[in-house]
C-alpha positions as CSV (number, residue, x, y, z in Angstrom):
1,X,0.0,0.0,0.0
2,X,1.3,3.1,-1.4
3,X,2.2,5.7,1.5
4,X,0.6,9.8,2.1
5,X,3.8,11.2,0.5
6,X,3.7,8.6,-2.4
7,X,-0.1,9.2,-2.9
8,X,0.1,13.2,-3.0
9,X,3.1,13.1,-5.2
10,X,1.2,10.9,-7.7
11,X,-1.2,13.1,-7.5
12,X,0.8,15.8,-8.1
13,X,1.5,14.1,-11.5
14,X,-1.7,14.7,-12.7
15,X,-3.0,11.2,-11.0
16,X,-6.7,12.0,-9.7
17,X,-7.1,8.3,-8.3
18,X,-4.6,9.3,-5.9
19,X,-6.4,12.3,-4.0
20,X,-9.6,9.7,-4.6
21,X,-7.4,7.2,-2.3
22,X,-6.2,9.9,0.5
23,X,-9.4,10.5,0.8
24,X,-10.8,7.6,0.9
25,X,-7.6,7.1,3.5
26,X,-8.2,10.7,5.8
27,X,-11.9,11.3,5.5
28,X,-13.9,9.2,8.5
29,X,-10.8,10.5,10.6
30,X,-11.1,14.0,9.4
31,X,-15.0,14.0,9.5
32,X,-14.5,12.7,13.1
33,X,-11.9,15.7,14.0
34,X,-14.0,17.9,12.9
35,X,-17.0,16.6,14.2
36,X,-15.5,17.5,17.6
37,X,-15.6,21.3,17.0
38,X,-18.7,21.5,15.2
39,X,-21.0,18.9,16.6
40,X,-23.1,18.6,13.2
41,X,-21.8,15.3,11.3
42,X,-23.5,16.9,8.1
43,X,-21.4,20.8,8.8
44,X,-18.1,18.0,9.4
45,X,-18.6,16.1,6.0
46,X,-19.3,19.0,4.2
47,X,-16.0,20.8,5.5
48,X,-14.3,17.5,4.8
49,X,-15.0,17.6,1.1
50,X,-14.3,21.5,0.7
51,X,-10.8,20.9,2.6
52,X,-9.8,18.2,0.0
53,X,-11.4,20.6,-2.9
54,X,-8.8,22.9,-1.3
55,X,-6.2,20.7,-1.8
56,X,-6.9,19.4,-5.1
57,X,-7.1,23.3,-6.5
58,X,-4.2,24.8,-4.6
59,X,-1.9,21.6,-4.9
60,X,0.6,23.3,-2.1
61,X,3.9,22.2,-0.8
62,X,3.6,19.5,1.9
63,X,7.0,18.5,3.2
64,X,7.9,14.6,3.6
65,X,6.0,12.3,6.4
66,X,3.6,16.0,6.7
67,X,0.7,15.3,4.8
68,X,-1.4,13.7,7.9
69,X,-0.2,17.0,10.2
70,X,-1.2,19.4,7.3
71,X,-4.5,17.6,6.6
72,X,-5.4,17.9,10.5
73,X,-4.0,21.4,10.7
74,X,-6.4,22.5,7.7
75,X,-9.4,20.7,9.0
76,X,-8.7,23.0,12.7
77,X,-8.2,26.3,9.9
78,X,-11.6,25.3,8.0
79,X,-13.8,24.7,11.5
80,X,-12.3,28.1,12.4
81,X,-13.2,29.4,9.6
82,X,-16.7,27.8,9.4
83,X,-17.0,29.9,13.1
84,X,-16.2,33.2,12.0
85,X,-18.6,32.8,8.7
86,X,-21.3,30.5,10.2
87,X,-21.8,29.9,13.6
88,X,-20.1,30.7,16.9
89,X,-17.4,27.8,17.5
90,X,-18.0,25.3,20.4
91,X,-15.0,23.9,22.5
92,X,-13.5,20.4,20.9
93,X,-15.6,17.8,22.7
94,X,-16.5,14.1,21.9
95,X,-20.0,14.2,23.8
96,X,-21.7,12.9,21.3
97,X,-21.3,9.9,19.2
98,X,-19.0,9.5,16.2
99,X,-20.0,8.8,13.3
100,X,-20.4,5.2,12.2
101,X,-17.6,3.2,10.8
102,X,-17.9,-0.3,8.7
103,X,-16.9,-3.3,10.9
104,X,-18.7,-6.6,12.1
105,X,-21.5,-6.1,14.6
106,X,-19.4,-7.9,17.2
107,X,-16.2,-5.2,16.4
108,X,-19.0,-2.3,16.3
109,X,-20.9,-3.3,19.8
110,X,-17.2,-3.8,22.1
111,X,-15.8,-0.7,19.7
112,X,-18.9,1.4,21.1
113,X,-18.3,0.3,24.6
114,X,-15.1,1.4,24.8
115,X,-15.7,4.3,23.0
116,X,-18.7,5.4,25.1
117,X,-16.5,5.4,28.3
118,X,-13.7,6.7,26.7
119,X,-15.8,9.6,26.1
120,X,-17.8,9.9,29.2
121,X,-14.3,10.1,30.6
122,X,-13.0,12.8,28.0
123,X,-16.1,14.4,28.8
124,X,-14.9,14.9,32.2
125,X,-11.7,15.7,31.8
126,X,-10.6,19.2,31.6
127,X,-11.2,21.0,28.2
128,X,-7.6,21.9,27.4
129,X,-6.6,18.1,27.4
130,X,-9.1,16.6,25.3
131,X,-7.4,18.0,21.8
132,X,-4.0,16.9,22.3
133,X,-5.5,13.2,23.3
134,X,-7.5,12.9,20.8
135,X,-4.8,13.9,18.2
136,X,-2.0,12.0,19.8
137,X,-4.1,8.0,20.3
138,X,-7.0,8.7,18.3
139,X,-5.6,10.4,15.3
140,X,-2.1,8.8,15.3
141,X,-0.3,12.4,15.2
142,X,3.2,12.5,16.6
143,X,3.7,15.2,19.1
144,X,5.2,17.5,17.0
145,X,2.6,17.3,14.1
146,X,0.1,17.4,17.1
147,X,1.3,20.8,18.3
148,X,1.5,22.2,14.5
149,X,-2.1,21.6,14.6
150,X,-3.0,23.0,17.7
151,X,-0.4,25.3,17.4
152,X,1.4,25.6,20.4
153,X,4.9,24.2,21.2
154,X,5.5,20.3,21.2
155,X,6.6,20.1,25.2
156,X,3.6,22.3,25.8
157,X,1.8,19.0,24.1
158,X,3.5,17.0,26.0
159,X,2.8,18.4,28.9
160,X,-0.6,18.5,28.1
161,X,-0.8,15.0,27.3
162,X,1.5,13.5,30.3
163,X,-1.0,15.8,32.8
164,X,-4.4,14.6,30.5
165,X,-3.5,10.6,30.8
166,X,-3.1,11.4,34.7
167,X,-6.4,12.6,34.4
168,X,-8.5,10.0,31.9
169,X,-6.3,7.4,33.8
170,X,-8.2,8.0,37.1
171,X,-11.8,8.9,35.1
172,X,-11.3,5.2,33.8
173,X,-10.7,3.5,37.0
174,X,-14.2,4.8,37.9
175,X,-15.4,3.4,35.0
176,X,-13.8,0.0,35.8
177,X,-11.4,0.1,33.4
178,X,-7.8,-0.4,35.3
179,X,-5.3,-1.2,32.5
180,X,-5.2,2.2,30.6
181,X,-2.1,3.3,29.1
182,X,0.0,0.6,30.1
């Protein structure tokens, strides 16, 4: 399977399919992300397509190993965007459900309990911590790529992150859940 850099550069080329298969790749996980700020799954697809419309048009200059970082880091620009055009931006929160994803009912029904107390706990842990968690285990982001989206520093994510799994860690033991980040 043909990595992001090797995808974009095809596409680069003049190879549509390409941009077709980074979509296809990015765009539950983008829709998700976004889904997070805007809290309307149809606002979050929509956004999702005019992000990779922006791509395709303005083809720009993504360095090596950056393309997942960039794509995140556009989807935060376009939600903030959406806000100052649309509608009054909410704080990044996972209270309600994500939207679906194709697996078998057994995978979906232990995928949703987990992910149900994953964000019960998120949703009560402090604000500033959600972000950075989601982007680092959700998303897959490394730290640095992490902080380019949220634009801060990368210790400032890691401090974030180190003080926000000291914090889910604890809402999960209420939950029952014991073996958290091990």
């Amino acid at each position: 399977m043909p990595d992001d850099d090797e995808l974009y550069g095809r596409y680069l080329s003049g190879d549509e399919a390409a941009c077709d298969a980074l979509m296809l790749r990015y765009g539950d996980a983008v829709i998700a992300y976004l889904y997070g700020f805007l809290h309307n799954y149809q606002d979050s697809e929509d956004l999702m397509l005019e992000l990779f419309a922006r791509i395709m048009v303005r083809k720009p200059t993504i360095r090596k190993g950056c393309f997942r970082a960039y794509l995140f880091k556009a989807a935060r620009h376009e939600a903030s965007r959406f806000h100052r055009l649309r509608t009054r931006l909410q704080e990044f929160s996972l209270d309600d459900e994500l939207p679906p994803s194709e697996d078998s009912p057994e995978d979906a029904i232990l995928r949703s309990e987990r992910g149900a107390a994953l964000q019960r706990c998120l949703a009560r842990t402090d604000a500033r911590y959600r972000e950075p968690l989601w982007l680092i285990y959700a998303m897959g982001l490394s730290y640095a790529q992490a902080a380019s989206v949220i634009g801060c520093a990368t210790k400032k994510v890691d401090n974030l992150v180190t003080a926000g799994k000291k914090l889910l860690r604890r809402e999960l033991e209420k939950e029952g859940i014991t073996h958290a980040f091990e």
